[in-house]
Backbone as a ProteinNet text record, in pm:
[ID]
protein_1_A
[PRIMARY]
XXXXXXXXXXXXXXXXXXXXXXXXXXXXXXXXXXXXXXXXXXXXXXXXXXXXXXXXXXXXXXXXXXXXXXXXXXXXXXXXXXXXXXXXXXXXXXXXXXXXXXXXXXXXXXXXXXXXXXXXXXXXXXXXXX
[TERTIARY]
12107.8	12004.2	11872.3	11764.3	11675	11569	11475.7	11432.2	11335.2	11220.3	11056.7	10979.6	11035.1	10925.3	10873.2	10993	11008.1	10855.9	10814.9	10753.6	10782.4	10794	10855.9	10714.5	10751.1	10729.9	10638.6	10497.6	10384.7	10368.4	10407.7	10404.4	10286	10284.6	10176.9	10114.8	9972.1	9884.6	9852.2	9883.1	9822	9751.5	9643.1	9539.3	9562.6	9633.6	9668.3	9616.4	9629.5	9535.9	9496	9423.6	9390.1	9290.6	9313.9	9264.3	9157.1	9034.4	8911.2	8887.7	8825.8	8824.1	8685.1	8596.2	8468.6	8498.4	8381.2	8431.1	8486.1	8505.3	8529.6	8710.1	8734.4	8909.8	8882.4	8974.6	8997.6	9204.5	9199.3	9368.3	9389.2	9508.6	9576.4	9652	9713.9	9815	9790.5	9853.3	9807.9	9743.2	9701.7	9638.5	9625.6	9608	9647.8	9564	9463.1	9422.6	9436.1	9436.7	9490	9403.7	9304.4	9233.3	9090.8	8996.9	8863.6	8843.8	8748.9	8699.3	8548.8	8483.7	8351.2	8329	8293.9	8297	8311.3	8336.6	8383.6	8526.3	8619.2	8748.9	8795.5	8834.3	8803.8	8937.7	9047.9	9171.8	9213.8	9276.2	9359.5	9455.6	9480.8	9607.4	9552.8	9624.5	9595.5	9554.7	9474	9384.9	9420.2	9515.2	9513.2	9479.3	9391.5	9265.8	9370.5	9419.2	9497.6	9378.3	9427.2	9385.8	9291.9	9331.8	9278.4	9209.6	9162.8	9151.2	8987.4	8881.9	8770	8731.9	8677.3	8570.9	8430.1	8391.3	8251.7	8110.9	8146.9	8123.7	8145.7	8187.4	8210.1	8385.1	8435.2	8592.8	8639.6	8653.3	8683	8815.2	8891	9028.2	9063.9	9175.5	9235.5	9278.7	9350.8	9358.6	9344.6	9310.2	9280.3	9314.8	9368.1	9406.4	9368.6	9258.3	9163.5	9199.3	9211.9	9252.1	9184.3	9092.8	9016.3	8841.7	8790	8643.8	8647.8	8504.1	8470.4	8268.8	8245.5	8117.5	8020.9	7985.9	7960.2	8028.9	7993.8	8023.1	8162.6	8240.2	8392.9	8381.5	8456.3	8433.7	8578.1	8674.2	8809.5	8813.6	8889.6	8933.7	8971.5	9074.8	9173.6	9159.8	9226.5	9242.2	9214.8	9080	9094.4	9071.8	9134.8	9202.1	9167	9119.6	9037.2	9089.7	9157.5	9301.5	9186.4	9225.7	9192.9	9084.8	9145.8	9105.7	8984.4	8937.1	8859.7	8740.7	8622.2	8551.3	8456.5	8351.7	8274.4	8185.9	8092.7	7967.5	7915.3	7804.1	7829.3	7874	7859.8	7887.3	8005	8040.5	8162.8	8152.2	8269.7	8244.5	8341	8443.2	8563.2	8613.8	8739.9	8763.7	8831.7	8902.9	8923.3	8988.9	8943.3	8881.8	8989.4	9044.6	9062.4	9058.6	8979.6	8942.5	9008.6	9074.7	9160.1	9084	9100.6	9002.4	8958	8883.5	8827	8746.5	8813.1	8758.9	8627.7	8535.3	8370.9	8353.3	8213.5	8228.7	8071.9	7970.6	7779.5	7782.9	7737.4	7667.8	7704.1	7679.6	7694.4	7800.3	7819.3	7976.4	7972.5	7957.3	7947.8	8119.8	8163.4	8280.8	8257.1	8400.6	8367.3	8504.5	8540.7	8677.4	8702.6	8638	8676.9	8775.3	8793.3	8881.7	8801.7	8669.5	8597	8524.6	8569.4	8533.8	8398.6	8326	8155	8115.1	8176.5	8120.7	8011.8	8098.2	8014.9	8030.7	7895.6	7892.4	7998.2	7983.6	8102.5	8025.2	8110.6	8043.2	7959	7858.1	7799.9	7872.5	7866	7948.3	7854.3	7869.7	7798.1	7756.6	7624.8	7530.7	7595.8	7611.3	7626.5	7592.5	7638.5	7549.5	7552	7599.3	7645.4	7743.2
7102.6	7020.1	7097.9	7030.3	7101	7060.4	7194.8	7210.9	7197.9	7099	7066.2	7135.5	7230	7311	7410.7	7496.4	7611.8	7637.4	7714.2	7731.9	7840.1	7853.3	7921.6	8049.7	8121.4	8305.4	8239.7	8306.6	8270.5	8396.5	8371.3	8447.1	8540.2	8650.4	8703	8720	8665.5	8615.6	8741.5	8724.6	8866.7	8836.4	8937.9	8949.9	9049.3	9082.6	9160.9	9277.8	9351.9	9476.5	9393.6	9414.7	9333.5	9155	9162	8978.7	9030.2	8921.8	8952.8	8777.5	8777.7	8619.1	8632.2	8535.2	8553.8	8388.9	8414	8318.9	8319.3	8216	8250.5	8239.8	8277.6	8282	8258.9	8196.3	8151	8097.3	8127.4	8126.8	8152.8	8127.5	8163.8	8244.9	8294.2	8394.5	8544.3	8624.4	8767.2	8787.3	8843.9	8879	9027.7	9070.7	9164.5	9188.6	9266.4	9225.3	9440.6	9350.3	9501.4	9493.9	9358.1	9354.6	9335	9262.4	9255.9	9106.4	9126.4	9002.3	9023.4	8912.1	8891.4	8763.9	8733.5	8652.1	8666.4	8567.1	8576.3	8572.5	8673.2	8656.4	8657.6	8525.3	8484.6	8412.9	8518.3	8493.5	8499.4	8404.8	8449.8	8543.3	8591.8	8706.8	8837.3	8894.7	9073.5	9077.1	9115.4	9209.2	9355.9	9407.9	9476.9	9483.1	9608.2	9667.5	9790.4	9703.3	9863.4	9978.1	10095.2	10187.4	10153.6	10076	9981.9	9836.1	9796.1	9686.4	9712.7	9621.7	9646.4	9494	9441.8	9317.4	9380.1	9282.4	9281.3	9174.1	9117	9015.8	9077.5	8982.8	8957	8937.9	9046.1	9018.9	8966.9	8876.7	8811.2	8815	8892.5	8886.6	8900.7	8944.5	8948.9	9088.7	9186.4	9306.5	9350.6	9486.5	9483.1	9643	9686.7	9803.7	9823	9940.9	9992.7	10090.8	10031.5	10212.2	10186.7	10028.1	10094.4	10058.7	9977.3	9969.1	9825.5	9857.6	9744.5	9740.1	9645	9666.3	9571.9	9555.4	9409.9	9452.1	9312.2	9337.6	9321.9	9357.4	9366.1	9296.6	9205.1	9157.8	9168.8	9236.1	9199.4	9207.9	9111.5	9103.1	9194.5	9293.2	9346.7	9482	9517.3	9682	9716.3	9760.9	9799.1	9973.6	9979	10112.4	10137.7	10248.9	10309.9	10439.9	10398.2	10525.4	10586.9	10728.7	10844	10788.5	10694.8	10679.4	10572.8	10551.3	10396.1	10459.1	10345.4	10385.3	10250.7	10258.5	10136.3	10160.7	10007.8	10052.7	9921.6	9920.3	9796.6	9800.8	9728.3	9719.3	9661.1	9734.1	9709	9636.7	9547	9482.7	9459.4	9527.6	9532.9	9548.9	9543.5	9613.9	9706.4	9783.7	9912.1	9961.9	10097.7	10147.1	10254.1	10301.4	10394	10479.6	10567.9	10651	10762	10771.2	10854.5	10994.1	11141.7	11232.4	11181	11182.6	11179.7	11043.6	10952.7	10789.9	10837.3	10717.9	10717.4	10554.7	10621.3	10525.1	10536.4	10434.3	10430.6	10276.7	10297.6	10177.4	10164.5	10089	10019	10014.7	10047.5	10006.5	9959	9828.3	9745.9	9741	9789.5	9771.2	9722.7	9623	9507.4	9513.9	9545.8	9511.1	9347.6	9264.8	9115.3	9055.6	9104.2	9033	8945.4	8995.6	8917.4	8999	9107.6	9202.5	9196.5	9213.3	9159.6	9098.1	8988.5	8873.8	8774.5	8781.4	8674.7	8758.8	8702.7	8781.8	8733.8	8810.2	8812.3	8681.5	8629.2	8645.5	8726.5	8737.7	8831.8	8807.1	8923.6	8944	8889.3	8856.3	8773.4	8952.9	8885.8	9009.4	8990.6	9101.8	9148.9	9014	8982.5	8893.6	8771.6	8689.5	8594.9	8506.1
10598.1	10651.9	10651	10616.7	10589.3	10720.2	10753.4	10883.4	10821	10901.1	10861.2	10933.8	11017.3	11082.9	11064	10968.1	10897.3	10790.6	10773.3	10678.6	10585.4	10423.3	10389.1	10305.3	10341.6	10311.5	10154.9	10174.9	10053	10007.5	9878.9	9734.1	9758.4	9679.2	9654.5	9518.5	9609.3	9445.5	9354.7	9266.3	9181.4	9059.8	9061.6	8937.3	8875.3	8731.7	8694	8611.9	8553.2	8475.9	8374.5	8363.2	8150.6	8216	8377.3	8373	8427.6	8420.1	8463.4	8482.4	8588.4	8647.9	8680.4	8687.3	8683.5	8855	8992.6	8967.2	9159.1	9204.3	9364.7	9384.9	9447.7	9463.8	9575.4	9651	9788.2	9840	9958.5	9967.1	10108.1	10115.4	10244.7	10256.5	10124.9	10111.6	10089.6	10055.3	10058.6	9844.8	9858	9710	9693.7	9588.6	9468	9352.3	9344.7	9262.6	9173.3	9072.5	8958.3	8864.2	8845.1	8733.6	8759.7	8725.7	8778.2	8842.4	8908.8	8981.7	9008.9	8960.9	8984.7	9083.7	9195.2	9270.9	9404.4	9477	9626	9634.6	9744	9736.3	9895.9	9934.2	10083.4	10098.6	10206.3	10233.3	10333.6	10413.6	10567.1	10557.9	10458.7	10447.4	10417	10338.9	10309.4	10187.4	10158.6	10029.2	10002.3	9841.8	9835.9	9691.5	9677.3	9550.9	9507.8	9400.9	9341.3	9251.5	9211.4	9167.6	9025.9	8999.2	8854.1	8873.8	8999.1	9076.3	9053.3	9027.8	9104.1	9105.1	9213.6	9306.3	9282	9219.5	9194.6	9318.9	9422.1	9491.2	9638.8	9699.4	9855.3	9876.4	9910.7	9987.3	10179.4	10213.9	10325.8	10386.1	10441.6	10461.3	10576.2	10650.9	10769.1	10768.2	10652.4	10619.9	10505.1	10472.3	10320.4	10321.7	10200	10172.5	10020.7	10039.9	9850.6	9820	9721.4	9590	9479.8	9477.1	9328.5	9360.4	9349	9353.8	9394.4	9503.4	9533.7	9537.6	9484.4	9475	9514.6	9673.9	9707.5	9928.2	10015.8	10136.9	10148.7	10262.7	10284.3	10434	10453	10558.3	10617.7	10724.1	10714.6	10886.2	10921	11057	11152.6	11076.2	11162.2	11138.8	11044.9	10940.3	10822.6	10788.1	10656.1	10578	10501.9	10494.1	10351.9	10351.3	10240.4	10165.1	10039.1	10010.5	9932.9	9898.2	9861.2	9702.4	9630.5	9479.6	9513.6	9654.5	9662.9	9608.9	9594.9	9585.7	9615	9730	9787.7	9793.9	9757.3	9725.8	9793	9922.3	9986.2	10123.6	10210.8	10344.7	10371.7	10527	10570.4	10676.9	10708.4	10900.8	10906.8	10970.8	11058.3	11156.1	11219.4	11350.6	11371.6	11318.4	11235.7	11121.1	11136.9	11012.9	10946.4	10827.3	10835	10670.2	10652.4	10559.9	10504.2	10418	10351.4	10277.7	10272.8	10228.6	10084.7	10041.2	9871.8	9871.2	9940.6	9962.7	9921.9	9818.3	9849	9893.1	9965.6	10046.7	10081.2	9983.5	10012.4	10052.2	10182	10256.7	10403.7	10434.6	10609.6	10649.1	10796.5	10804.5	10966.7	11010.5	11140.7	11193.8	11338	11366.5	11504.7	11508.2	11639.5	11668.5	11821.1	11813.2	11865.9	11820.1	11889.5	11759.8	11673.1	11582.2	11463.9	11476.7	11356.1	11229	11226.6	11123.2	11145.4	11273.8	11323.5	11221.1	11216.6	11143.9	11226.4	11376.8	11432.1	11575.2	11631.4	11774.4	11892.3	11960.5	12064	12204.8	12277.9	12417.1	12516.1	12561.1	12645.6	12778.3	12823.7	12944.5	13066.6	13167.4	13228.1	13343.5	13367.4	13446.2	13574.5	13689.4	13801.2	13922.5	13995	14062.7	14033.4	13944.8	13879.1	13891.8
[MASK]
++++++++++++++++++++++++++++++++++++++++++++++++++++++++++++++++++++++++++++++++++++++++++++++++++++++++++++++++++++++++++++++++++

């Protein structure tokens, strides 16, 4: 008997060595990218930039883990993690961070712990007396 509540486990999208997509990607699932991308790449899941990977645009995710180039803003929710071979060029806004020795890494880097990769401002806390 089949259960309608279930939702079943989403594939992971992959862009492979040799593909070059010009061009916005958008998804819910986790992505992969091994080959090039020129565009916006804007996902509720995980972003991972292999060693041979480079984003030429704007990446939007929930987590993201780099090992090849990114050239353009990084916007990620939660964790994004910067392996030894990365190399970023472009601003960051997350809620944390973590940098591997050799990583390069030229531009901005905004950290928020509200869960919006300081995308968007928080509530102000209400003043004393109030």
């Amino acid at each position: 008997m089949t259960k309608f509540n279930e939702t079943e486990p989403q594939a992971i999208n992959l862009i492979s060595n040799g593909t070059e997509i010009t061009g916005d990607v958008k998804s819910s699932g986790d992505i992969r990218v091994d080959g090039s991308l020129t565009g916006t790449l804007d996902t509720k899941g995980k972003v991972v930039i292999g060693t041979t990977g480079k984003v030429n645009g704007e990446v939007i995710c929930k987590n993201s883990e780099v090992s090849g180039a990114v050239e353009g803003k990084i916007s990620v929710s939660q964790l994004l993690i910067l392996k030894a071979s990365s190399k970023i060029t472009g601003d960051i806004a997350t809620s944390k961070l973590s940098i591997e020795p050799g990583a390069i890494f030229s531009g901005n880097c905004k950290m928020s712990d509200n869960n919006n990769g300081g995308a968007g401002k928080g509530k102000e806390p209400e003043k004393p007396g109030k």
